[in-house]
C-alpha positions as CSV (number, residue, x, y, z in Angstrom):
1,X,7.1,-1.5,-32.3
2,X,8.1,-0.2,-35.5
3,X,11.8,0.7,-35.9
4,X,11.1,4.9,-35.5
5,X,7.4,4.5,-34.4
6,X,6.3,3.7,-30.5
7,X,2.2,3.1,-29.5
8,X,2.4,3.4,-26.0
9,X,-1.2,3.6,-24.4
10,X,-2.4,4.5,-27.6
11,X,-0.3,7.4,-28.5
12,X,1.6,7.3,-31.8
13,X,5.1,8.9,-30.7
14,X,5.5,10.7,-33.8
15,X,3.0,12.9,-32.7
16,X,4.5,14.2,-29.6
17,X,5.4,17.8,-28.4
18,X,8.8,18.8,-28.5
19,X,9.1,21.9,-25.8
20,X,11.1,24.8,-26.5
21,X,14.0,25.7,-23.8
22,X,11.9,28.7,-22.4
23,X,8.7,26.3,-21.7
24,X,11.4,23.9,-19.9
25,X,12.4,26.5,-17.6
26,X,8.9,27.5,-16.7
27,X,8.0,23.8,-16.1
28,X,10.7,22.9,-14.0
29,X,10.0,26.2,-11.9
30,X,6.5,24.7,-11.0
31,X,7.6,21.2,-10.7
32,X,10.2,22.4,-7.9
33,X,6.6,24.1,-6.0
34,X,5.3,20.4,-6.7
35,X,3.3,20.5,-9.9
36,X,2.4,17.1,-10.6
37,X,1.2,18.4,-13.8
38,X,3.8,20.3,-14.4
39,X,6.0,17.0,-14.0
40,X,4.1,15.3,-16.7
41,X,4.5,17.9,-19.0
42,X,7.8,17.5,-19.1
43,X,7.9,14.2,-19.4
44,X,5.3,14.1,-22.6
45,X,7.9,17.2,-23.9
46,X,11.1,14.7,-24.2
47,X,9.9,11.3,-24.9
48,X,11.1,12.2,-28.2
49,X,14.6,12.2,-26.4
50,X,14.1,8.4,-25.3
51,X,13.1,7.5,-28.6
52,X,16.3,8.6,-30.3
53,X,18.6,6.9,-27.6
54,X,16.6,3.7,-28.6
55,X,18.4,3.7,-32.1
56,X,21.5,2.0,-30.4
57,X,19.8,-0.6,-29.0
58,X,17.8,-1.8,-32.2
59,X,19.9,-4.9,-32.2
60,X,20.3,-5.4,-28.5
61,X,16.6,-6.3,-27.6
62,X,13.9,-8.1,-28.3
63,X,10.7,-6.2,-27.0
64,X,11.9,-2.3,-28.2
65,X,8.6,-1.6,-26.4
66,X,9.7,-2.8,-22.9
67,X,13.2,-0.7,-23.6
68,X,10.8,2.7,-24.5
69,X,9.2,2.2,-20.7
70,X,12.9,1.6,-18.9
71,X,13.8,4.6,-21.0
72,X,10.8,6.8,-19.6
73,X,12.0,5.3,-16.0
74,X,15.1,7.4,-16.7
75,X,14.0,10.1,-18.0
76,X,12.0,10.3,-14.8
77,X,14.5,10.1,-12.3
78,X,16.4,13.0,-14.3
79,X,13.2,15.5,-14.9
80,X,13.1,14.9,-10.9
81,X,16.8,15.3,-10.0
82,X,17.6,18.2,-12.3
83,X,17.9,21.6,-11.1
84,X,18.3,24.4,-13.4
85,X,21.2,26.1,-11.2
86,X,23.3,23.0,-13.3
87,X,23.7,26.0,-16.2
88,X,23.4,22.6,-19.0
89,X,20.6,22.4,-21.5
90,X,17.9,19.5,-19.9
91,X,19.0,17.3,-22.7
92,X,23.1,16.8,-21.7
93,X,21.7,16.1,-18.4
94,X,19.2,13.7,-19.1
95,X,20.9,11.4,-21.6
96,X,23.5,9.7,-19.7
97,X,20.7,8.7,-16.8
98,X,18.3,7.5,-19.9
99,X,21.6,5.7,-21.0
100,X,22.1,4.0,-17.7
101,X,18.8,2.8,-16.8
102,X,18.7,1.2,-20.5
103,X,22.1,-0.3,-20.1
104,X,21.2,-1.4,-16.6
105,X,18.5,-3.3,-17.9
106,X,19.9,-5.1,-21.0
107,X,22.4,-6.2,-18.6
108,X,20.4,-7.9,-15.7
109,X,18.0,-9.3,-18.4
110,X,20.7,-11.3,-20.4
111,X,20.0,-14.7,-21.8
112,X,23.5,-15.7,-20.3
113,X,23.4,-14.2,-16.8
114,X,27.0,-13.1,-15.2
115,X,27.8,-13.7,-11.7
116,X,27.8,-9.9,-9.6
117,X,32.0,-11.1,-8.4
118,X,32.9,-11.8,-12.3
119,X,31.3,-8.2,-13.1
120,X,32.7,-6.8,-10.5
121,X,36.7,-8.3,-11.7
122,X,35.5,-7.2,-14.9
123,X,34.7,-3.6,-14.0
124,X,38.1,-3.4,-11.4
125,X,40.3,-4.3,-14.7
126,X,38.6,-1.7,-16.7
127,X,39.4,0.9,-14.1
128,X,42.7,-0.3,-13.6
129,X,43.8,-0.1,-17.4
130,X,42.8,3.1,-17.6
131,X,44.3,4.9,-15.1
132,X,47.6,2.8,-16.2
133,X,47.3,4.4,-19.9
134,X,46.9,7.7,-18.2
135,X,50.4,6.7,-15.9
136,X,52.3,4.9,-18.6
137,X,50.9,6.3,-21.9
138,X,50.4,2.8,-23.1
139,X,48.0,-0.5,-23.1
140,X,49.1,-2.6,-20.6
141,X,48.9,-6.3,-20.6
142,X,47.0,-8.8,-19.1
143,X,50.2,-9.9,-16.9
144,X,50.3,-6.2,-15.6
145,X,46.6,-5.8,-14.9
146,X,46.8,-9.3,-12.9
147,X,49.4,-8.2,-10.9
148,X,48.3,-4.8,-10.7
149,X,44.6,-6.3,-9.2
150,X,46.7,-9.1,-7.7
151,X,44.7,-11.8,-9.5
152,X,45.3,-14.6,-11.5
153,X,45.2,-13.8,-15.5
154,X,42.3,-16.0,-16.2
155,X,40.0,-14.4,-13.8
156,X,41.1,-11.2,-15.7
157,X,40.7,-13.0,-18.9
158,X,37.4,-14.3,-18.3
159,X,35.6,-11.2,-16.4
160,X,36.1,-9.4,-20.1
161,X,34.9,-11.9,-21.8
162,X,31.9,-12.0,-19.7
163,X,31.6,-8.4,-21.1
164,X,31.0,-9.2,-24.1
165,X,27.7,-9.3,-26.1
166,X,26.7,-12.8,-27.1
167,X,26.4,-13.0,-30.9
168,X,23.8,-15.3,-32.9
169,X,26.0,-17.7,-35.2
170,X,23.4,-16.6,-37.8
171,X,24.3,-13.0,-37.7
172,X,25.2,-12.0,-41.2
173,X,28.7,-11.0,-41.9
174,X,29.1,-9.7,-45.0
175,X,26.6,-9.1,-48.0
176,X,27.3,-7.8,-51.3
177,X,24.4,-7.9,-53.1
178,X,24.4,-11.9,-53.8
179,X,23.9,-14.3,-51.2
180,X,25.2,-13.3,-47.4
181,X,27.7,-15.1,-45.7
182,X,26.7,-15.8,-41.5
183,X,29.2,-16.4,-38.5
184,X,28.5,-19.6,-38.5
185,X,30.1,-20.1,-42.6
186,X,33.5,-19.3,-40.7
187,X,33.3,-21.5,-37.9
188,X,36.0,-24.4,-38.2
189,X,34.7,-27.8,-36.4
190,X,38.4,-28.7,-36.2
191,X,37.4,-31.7,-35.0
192,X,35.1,-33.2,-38.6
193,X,37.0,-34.4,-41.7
194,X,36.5,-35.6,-45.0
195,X,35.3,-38.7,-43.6
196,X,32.7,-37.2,-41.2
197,X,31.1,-35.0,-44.1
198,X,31.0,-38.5,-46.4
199,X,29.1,-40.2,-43.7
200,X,26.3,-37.1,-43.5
201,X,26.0,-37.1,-46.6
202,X,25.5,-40.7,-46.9
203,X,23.0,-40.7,-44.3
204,X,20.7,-37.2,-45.9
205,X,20.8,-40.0,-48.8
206,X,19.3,-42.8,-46.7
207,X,16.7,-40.7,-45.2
208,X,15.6,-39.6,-48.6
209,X,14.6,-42.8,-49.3
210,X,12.1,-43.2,-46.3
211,X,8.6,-42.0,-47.3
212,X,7.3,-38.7,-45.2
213,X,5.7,-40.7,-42.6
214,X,8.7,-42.5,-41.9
215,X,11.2,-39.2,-42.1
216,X,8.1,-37.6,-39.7
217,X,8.3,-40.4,-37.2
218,X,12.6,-40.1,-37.1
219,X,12.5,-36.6,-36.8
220,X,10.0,-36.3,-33.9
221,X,11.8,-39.3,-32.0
222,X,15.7,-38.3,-32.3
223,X,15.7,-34.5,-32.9
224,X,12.5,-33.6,-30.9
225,X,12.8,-36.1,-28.1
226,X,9.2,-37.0,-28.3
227,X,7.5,-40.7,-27.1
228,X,6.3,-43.0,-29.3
229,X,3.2,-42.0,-27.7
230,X,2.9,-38.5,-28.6
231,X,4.0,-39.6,-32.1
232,X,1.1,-41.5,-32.4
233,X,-1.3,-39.0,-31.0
234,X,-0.2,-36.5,-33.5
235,X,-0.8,-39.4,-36.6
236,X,-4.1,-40.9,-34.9
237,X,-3.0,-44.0,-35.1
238,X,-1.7,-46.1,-32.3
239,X,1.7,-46.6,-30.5
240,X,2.4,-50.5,-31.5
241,X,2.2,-48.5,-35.3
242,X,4.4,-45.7,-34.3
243,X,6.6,-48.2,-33.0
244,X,6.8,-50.7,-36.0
245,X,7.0,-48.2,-38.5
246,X,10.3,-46.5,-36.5
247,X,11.8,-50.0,-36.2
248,X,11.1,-50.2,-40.3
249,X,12.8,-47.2,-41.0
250,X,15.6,-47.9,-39.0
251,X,16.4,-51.3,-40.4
252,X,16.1,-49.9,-43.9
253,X,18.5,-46.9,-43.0
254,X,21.0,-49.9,-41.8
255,X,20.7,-51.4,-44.8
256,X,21.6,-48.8,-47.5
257,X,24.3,-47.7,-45.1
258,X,25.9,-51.2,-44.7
């Protein structure tokens, strides 16, 4: 799916009818008698509304397609639960049940699933801060929130963490026109030192000495995890060669780094 641009069954998006608040009325008039078309019309009329509520999430999902249909879902359930006696335009109505479903969805469907008790901790402490800011005017502090939940202040600690979006240690930080720095340029391995980063690069020197075949062979055993076996399927040659010619790289790497 392009970034402002949705084919769904063959429809470009950008085409679609935007319905004037007078053709609303009239359609949810008949969809109340049980106009199915009526009901489709309606929802045809403010897909253009799902579509601009997808510009938060450009950077929350993968498949913006999949998010267009839970999007639709919502819009659904509020073209089928609004009644025009509400006095609101469809619109302020219809976004925050849009919003929901979306939300609802990028959060069941995370890579790094939450247990249902942490969210629930989670969503307690965020109820609990906030009606102490509207008592006591101020933030209050983890300590308080513990013993205001009567928890312990890790299980507060660690239900907001779970909160939080997971962020790609490639995500680019900062660009100003030259080369962009990611997240993972300002993580510290507090653990490496001078010595550590002599050893790499005495090692990426070793390897450069091994021919491609050899560097091939390495690389599919210790960073893929693959057998000798499927090596030498991939190299059409046998596994007693795979295996000799590993051994020989080895014992040269040994060598230079003695």
């Amino acid at each position: 799916m392009a970034r402002y641009k949705v084919e769904i069954s063959g429809i470009n998006t950008n085409d679609l009818i935007v319905l004037s608040n007078e053709e609303m009325i009239k359609l949810f008039k008949l969809v109340k008698q049980g106009d199915k078309g009526a009901r489709e019309l309606l929802a045809n009329g403010n897909l253009k509304l799902v579509l601009s509520i997808l510009k938060r999430f450009n950077n929350k999902c993968d498949n913006m397609d999949d998010l267009f249909q839970i999007g639709c879902v919502g819009l659904l359930k509020a073209i089928d639960n609004f009644d025009l006696s509400f006095n609101v335009k469809f619109s302020t109505y219809a976004v925050p049940m849009i919003l929901g479903e979306i939300k609802r969805y990028i959060r069941d469907n995370n890579t790094i699933r939450v247990s249902r008790s942490v969210k629930d901790i989670a969503y307690k402490t965020l109820k609990a801060k906030e009606e102490f800011i509207n008592e006591m005017g101020r933030e209050p502090s983890i300590d308080e929130l513990a013993k205001k939940l009567e928890l312990d202040t890790f299980e507060i600690i660690n239900a907001l963490e779970a909160l939080k979006e997971p962020v790609s240690m490639y995500e680019a930080i900062y660009n100003d026109g030259g080369d962009t720095i990611y997240l993972y340029d300002q993580i510290e391995d507090k653990k490496a030192n001078s010595s550590d980063f002599s050893n790499r690069l005495a090692l990426e020197g070793a390897i450069d000495s091994l021919n491609s075949r050899e560097k091939f062979i390495l690389d599919e055993r210790f960073v893929i995890g693959k057998t000798q076996t499927e090596i030498a399927n991939e190299l059409d040659i046998s596994q007693a060669q795979v295996s000799r010619l590993e051994k020989g790289a080895i014992k040269q790497l040994k060598k230079i780094l003695k």
